[in-house]
C-alpha positions, 0 to 999 in steps of 0.5 A: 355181302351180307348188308344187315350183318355189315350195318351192325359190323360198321356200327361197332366199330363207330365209337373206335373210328370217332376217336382217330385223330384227322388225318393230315398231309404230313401223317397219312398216306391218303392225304398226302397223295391227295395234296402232292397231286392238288386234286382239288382246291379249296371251294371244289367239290368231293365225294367221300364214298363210304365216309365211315366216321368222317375223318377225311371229310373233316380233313378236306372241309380244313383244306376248303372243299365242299364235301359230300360224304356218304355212308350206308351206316347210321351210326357211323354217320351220327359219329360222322356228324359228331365229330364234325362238329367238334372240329367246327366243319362247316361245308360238309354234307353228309348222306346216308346211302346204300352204295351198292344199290344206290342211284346216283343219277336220281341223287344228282350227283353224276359228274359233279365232283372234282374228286371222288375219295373211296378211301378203305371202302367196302363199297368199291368192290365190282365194276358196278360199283367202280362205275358209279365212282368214276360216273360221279367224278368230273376231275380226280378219282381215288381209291385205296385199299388195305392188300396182302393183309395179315391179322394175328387173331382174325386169320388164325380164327378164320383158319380153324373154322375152314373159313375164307379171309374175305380180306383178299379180295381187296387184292382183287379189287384194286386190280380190278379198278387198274384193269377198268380204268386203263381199258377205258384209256386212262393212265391210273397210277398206283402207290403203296406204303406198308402199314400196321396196328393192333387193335384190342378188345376185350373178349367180349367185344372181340367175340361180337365183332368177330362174329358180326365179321364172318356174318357179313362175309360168310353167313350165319355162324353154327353152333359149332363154331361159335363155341369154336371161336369163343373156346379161342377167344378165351383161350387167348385173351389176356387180363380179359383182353384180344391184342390182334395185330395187323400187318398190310400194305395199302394201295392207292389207285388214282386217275385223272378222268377229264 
């Protein structure tokens, strides 16, 4: 991973993320799971783990929870700390920190929190970073993942360019997750739910953050492919705008750790 491209990746998608609406138990797979298996109560602690724009942090700091909420990006945590204020959460604290090369000894935070929530995450990509997670976690880990995901736009880009969609390793990092945890004798169960949006661009930002995209997981583009892409993008745009639908289905992976 290229940390830089995916610092200015996740900062233009900031304002999009700010703008979803909080996600509840009555309307997010996540959430849902989260209160069916009462994984936390209300003055215990969770870690959010890649927070991005704060949604599930203000969606548990509703339910009581002292929240933590980490994020390597600036402005998705200056979107985080805006729209927390908005909803008049008070028992956040949000920490910007490289996951991947973080230590959360020197940050205090090892076993201390009831659950730890790597909802959709980047960050939870090896068993470096899977170890610093369940390290953290004194009650309930948590992961999710978008898997088997299918993009209209971003995979036929990829194709004609004789890229890889970097998009399958969330297949393998769950997996990855389910293997650790019940090598470690831990019983992590696992659901699923199919999911779709479309997200729309217009051809300008379309181009940016689908070159930012193939930056973070592929490197540099050439020159070449950039023309190859924007000769694409343009091709396919409509009234100046890129509709890329997305079809998926989302893992969740959850264990009890004590």
């Amino acid at each position: 991973m290229n940390t830089e491209a995916a610092k200015k990746l996740w900062q233009s998608m900031a304002a999009r993320f700010s703008e979803m609406e909080i996600p509840t138990a009555a309307d997010n797979f996540t959430m849902k799971i989260i209160t069916e298996n009462e994984m936390c109560r209300p003055g215990q602690r969770v870690l959010d783990v890649g927070c991005g724009a704060g949604r599930y942090a203000i969606a548990l700091d509703k339910l009581g929870m002292q929240v933590t909420a980490t994020d390597f990006s600036e402005d998705m945590l200056a979107a985080a700390k805006n729209c927390a204020a908005a909803h008049q959460a008070k028992n956040i604290t949000f920490s910007c920190d490289d996951w991947l090369h973080m230590d959360i000894r020197e940050k205090g935070w090892e076993n201390q929190f009831d659950l730890v929530l790597c909802n959709m995450t980047p960050a939870i990509r090896d068993e470096d970073s899977l170890q610093k997670a369940i390290a953290a976690c004194k009650g309930w880990l948590m992961i999710t993942k978008p898997c088997r995901r299918i993009s209209s736009v971003q995979d036929e880009l990829l194709k004609r360019l004789n890229l890889k969609n970097s998009f399958v390793n969330s297949d393998r990092q769950i997996k990855l997750a389910f293997d650790f945890l019940w090598q470690m004798g831990k019983n992590p169960q696992m659901r699923c739910e199919k999911d779709n949006w479309e997200n729309e661009r217009t051809l300008v930002e379309a181009i940016k953050y689908y070159s930012l995209f193939i930056e973070n997981s592929e490197g540099s583009l050439t020159d070449s492919q950039k023309q190859q892409m924007t000769e694409y993008l343009t091709g396919i745009a409509v009234d100046g705008m890129i509709i890329d639908k997305t079809d998926t289905v989302s893992y969740a992976l959850y264990c009890r750790m004590v």
